[in-house]
C-alpha positions in Angstrom: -234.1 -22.0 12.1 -232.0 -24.9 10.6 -235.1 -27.3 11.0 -237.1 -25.1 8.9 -235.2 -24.5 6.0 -234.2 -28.0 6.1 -238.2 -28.3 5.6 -237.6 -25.7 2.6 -235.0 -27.3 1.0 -236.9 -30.8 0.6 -240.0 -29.0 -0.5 -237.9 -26.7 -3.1 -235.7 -29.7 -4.2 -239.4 -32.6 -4.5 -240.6 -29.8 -6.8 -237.7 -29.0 -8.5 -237.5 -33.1 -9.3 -241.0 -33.2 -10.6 -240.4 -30.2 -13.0 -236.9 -31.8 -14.2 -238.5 -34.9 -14.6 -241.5 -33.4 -16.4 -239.0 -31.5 -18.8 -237.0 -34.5 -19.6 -240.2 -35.8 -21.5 -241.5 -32.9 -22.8 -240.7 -30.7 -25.4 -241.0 -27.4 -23.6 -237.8 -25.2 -22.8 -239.7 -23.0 -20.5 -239.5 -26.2 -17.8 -236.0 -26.2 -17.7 -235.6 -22.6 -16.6 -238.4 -23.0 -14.0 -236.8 -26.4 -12.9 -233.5 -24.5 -12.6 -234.8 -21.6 -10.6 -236.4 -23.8 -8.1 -233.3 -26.1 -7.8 -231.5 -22.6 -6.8 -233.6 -21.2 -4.4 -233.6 -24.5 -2.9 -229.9 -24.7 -2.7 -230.0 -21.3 -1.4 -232.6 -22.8 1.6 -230.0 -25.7 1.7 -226.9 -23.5 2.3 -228.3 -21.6 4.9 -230.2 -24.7 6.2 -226.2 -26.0 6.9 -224.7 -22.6 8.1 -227.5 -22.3 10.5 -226.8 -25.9 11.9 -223.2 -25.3 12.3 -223.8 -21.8 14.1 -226.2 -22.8 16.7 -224.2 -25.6 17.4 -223.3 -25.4 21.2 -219.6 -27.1 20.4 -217.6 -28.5 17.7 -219.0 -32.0 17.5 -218.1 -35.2 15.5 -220.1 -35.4 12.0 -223.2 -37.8 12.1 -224.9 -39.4 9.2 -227.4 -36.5 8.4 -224.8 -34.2 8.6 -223.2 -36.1 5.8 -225.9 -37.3 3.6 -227.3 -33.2 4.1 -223.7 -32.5 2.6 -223.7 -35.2 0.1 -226.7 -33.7 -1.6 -225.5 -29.9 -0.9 -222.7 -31.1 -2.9 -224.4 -32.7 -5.7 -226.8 -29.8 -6.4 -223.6 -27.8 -6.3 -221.4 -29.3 -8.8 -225.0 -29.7 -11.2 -225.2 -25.9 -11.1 -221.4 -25.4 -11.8 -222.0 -27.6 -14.9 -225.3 -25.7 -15.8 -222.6 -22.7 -15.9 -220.0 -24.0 -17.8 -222.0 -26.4 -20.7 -225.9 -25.4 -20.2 -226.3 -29.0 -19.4 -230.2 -28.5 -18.1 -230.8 -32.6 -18.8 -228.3 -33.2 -16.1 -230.6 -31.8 -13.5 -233.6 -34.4 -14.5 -230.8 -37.1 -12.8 -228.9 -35.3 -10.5 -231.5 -33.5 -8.8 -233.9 -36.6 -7.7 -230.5 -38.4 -6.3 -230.1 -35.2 -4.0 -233.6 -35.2 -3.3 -233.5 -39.4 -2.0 -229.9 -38.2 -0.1 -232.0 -35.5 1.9 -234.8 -37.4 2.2 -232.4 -40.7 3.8 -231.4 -37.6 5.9 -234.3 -36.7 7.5 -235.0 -40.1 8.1 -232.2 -40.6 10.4 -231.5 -39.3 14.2 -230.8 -35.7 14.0 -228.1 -36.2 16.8 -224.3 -37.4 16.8 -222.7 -40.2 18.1 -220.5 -39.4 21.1 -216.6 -39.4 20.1 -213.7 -39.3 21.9 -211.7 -36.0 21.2 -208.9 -37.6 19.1 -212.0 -38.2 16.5 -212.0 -34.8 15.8 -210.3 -36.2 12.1 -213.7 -37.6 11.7 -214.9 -34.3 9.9 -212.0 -34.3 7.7 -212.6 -37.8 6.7 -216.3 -37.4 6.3 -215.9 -34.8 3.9 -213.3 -36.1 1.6 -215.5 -39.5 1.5 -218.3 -37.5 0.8 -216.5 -35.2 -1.8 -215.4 -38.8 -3.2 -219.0 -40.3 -3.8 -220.1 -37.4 -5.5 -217.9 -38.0 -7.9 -219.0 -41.5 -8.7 -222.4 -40.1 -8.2 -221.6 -37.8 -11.3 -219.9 -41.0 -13.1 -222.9 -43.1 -12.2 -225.2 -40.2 -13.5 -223.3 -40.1 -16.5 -223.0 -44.0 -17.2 -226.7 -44.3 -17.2 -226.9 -40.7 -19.6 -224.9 -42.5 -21.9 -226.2 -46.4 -21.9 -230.1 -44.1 -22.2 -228.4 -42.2 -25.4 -226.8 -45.6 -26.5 -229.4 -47.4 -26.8 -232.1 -44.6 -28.5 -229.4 -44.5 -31.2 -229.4 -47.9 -31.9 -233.4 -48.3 -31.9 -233.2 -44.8 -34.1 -235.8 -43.4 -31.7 -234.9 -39.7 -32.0 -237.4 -38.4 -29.5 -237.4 -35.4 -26.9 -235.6 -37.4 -24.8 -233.1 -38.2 -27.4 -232.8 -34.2 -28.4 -231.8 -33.4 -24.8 -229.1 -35.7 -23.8 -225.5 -35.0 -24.8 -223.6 -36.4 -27.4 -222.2 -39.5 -26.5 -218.6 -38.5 -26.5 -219.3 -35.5 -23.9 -221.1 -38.3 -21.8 -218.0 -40.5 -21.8 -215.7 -37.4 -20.9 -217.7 -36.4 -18.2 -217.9 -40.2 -16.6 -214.2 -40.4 -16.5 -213.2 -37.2 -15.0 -215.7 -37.8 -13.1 -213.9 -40.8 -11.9 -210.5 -38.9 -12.5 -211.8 -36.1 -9.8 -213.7 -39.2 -6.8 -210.6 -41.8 -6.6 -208.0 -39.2 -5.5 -210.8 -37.6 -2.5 -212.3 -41.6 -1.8 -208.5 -42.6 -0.8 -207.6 -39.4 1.2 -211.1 -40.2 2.9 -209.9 -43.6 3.8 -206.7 -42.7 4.6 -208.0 -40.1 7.5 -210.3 -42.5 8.2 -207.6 -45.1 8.9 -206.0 -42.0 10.9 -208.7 -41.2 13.3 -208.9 -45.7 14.0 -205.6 -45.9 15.1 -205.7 -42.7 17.1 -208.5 -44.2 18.7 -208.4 -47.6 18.8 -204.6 -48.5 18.3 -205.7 -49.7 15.1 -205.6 -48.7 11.1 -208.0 -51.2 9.9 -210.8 -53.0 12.1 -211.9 -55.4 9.1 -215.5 -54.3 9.7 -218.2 -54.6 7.5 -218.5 -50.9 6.2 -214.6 -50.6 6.2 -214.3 -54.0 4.2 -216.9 -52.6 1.3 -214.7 -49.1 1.4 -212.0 -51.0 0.8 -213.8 -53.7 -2.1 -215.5 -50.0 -3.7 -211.7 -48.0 -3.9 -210.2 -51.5 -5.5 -212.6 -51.6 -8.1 -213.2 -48.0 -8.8 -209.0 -47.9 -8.9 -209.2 -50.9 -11.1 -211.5 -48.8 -13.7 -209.3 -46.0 -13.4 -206.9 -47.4 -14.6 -208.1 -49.5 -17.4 -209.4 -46.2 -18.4 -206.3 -44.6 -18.7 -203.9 -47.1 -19.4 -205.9 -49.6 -21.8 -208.2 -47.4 -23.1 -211.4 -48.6 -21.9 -214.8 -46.6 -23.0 -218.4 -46.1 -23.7 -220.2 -48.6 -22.5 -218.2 -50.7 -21.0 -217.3 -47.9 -18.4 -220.8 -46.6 -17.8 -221.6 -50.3 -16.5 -219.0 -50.4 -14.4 -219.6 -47.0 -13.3 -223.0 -48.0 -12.3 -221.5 -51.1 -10.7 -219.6 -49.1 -8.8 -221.5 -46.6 -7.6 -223.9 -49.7 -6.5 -221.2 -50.4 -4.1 -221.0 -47.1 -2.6 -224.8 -47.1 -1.5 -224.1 -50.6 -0.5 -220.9 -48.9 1.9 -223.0 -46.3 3.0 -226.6 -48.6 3.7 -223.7 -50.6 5.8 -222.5 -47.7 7.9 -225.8 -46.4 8.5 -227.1 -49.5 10.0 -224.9 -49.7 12.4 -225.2 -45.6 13.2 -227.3 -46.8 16.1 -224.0 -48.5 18.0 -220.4 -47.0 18.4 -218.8 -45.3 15.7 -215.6 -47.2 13.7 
């Protein structure tokens, strides 16, 4: 049953993508509710999709990488629709429903089985999730760096079109990319932290100097290094929505780096 509704869910979430996308450029209303419907319905299909999974399970096992790139974009559509509550933000959808879709879709794409782990990497599934909870907030940062250089620079041509109408004002767009940040760094280090955890439990070891654990460690610097010229020297608009993207850049990098090597042991 899990299978199909994962089947659902990607269906549910490519057509909710082509209808955001459709009414980013048009100037019909009506898309935006449809868009919305279907991107609940499919996180409906998603939800039980993962419930399913986790019920037929025979035994607790170790996360793999479609478990967590399933939850990544569970957890994207999530916090989209809990900002459709709170701000009616339809555009958001048109950017943050496409990233889910490619996060499923890498999903799919990889084994559907686990690595084998020795018992003491039972911490795996905490650190999974708080890395995951982590990227999703530089996914919403990244989402809302590129919102605001898109805004930026129709201001500056003057080209007040539909697509201009629909974003946020450029303030909102800053706010959200730093909380944004504000809400990832705190959940990125506890994910490194238990990840650190669960090596030395395991291999005697805190830090391996591995690829993937090197590019954790280069992504938290620099997203800490924004954080704080955010907050402490004031840095905003467009210089943080570059660096946002830059950032976020680095996290697919992290993650292209793990899943390459999902095929041998598990650091």
């Amino acid at each position: 049953m899990a299978a199909m509704f994962f089947v659902v869910t990607m269906a549910l979430y490519f057509a909710a993508t082509v209808s955001f996308l459709a009414y980013l450029l048009w100037p019909s209303e009506a898309l935006s509710k449809v868009s919305l419907g279907i991107t609940a319905v499919g996180f409906a299909a998603h939800t039980i999709a993962l419930v399913a999974r986790m019920v037929g399970a025979t035994e607790i096992a170790p996360p793999g990488f479609h478990e967590a790139l399933s939850f990544f974009s569970w957890m994207l559509i999530l916090v989209f629709l809990a900002v459709e509550v709170r701000h009616r933000l339809h555009v958001l959808g048109s950017f943050i429903v496409p990233l889910a879709l490619v996060s499923l879709l890498s999903a799919a794409a990889l084994p559907d089985t686990a690595p084998t782990l020795t018992p003491m990497f039972r911490t795996l599934w905490v650190h999974v999730t708080l890395s995951m909870l982590g990227t999703v907030g530089f996914a919403v940062a990244f989402v809302a760096g590129v919102m605001y250089l898109i805004q930026d620079g129709l201001l500056k041509s003057k080209r007040f079109n539909t697509l201009y109408a629909k974003l946020p004002a450029l303030d909102f767009l800053d706010h959200l990319n730093q909380q944004s940040i504000v809400t990832g760094f705190p959940l990125l280090t506890l994910g490194i932290i238990t990840g650190a955890l669960s090596a030395e439990f395991s291999r005697g070891s805190y830090l391996n100097w591995n690829p993937e654990q090197t590019w954790a460690l280069v992504t938290w610097v620099f997203y800490f290094a924004v954080l704080m010229g955010r907050l402490t020297m004031g840095w905003r608009a467009k210089r943080a929505a570059y660096l946002t993207i830059i950032g976020f850049a680095g996290v697919v990098l992290t993650l292209i780096g793990v899943v390459l090597k999902s095929h041998g042991p598990v650091s």
